[in-house]
ZADO-1210 file (C-alpha; in nm, 4 decimals, padded with zeros to 6 digits):
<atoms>
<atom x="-09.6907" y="22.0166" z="-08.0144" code="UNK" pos="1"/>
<atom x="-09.8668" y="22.1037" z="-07.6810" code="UNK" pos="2"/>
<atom x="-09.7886" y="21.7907" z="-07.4493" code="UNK" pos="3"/>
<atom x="-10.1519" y="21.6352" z="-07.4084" code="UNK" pos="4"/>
<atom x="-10.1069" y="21.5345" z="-07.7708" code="UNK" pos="5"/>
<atom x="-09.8135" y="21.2844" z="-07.6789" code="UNK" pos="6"/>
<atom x="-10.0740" y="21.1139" z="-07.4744" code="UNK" pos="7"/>
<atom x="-10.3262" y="21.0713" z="-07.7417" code="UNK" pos="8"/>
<atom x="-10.0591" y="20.8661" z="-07.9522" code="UNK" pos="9"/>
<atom x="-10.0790" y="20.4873" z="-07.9253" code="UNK" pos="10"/>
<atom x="-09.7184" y="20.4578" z="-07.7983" code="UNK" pos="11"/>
<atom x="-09.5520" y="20.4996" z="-07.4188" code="UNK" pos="12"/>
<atom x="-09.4386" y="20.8706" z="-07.3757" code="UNK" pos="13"/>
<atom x="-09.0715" y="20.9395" z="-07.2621" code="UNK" pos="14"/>
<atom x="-08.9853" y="21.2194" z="-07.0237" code="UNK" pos="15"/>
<atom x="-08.7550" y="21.3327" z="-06.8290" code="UNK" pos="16"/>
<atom x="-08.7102" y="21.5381" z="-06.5565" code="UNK" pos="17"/>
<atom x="-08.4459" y="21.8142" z="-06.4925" code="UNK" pos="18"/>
<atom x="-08.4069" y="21.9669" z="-06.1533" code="UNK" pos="19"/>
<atom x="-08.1079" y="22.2401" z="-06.1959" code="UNK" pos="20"/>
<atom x="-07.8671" y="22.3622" z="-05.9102" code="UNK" pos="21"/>
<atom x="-08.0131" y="22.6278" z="-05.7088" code="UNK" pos="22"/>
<atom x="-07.6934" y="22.8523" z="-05.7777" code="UNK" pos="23"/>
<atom x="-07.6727" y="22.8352" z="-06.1537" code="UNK" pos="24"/>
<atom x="-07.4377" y="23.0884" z="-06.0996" code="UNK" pos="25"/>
<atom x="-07.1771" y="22.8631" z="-05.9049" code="UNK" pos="26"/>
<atom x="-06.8756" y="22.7700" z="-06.1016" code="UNK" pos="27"/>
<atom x="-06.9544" y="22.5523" z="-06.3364" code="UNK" pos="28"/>
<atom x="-07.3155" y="22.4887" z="-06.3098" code="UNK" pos="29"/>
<atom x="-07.4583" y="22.6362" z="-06.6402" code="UNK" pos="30"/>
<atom x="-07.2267" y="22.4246" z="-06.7931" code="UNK" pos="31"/>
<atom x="-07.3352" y="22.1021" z="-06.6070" code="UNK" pos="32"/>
<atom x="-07.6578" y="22.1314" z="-06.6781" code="UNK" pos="33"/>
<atom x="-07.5950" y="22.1657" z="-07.0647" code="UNK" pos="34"/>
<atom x="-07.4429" y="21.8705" z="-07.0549" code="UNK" pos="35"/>
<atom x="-07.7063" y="21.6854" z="-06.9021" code="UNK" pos="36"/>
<atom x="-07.9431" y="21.7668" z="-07.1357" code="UNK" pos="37"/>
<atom x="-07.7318" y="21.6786" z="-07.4414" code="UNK" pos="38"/>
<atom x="-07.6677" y="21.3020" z="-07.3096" code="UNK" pos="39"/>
<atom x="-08.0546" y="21.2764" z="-07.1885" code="UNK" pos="40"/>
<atom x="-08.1011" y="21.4341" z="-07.5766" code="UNK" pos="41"/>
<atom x="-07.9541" y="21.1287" z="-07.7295" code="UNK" pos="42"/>
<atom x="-08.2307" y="20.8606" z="-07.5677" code="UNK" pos="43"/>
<atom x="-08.4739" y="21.1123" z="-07.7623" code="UNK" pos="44"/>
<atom x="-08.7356" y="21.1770" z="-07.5262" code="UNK" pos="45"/>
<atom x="-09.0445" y="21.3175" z="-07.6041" code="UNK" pos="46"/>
<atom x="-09.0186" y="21.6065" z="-07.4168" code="UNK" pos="47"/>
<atom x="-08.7738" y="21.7330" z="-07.0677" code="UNK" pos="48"/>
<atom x="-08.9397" y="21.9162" z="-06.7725" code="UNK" pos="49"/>
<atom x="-08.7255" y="22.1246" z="-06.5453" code="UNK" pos="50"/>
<atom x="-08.8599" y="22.1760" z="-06.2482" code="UNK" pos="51"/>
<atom x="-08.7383" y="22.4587" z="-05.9788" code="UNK" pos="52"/>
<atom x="-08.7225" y="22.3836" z="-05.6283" code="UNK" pos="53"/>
<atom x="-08.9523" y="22.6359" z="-05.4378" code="UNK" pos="54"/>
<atom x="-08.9136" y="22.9951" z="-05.4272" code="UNK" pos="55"/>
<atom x="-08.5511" y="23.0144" z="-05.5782" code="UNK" pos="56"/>
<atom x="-08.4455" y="23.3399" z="-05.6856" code="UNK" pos="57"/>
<atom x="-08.2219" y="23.1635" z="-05.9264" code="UNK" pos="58"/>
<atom x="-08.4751" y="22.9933" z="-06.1272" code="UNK" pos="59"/>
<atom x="-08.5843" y="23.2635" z="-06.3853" code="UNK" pos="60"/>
<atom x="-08.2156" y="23.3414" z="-06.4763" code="UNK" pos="61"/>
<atom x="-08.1371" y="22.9713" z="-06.5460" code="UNK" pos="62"/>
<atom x="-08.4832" y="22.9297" z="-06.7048" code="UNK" pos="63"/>
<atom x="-08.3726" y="23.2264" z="-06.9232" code="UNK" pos="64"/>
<atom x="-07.9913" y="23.0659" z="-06.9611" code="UNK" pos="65"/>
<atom x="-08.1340" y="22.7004" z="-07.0386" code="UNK" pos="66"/>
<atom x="-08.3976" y="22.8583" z="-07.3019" code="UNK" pos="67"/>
<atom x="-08.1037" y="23.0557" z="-07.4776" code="UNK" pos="68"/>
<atom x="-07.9020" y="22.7476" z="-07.4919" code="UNK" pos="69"/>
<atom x="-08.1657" y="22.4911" z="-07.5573" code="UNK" pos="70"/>
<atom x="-08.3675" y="22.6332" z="-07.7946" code="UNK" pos="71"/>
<atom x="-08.6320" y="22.4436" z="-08.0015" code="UNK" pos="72"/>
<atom x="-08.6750" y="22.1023" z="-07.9527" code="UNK" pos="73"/>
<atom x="-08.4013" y="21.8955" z="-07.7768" code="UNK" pos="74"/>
<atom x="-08.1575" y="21.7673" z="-08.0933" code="UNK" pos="75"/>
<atom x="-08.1741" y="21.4348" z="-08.2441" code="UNK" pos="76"/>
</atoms>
């Protein structure tokens, strides 16, 4: 479902938004993020955006990491 459908259904639409660690390399930091998006996951939004902070040479590796992990729609 492309996200301007969620607004054309009569109820509020529930987001959130992920910004992950600009060193998703750094100990532990894959990991953290995971485990963010599995507690937001139970809340059952309609959709997550993670957002990269400018220029960081990090973000299509842990866009690549998250998508491998979090395949699909986030679990119910």
């Amino acid at each position: 479902m492309k996200t301007s459908e969620l607004f054309k259904r009569d109820r509020p639409v529930f987001s959130f938004e992920v910004y992950p660690p600009r060193n998703i390399e750094a100990a532990g930091a894959s990991k953290r993020v995971c485990a963010t998006m599995e507690v937001l996951s139970e809340v059952h939004p309609d959709f997550v955006s993670v957002t990269y902070r400018g220029s960081g040479a990090s973000a299509p590796q842990s866009d690549h990491r998250h998508r491998q992990n979090h395949q699909g729609p986030l679990p119910s």
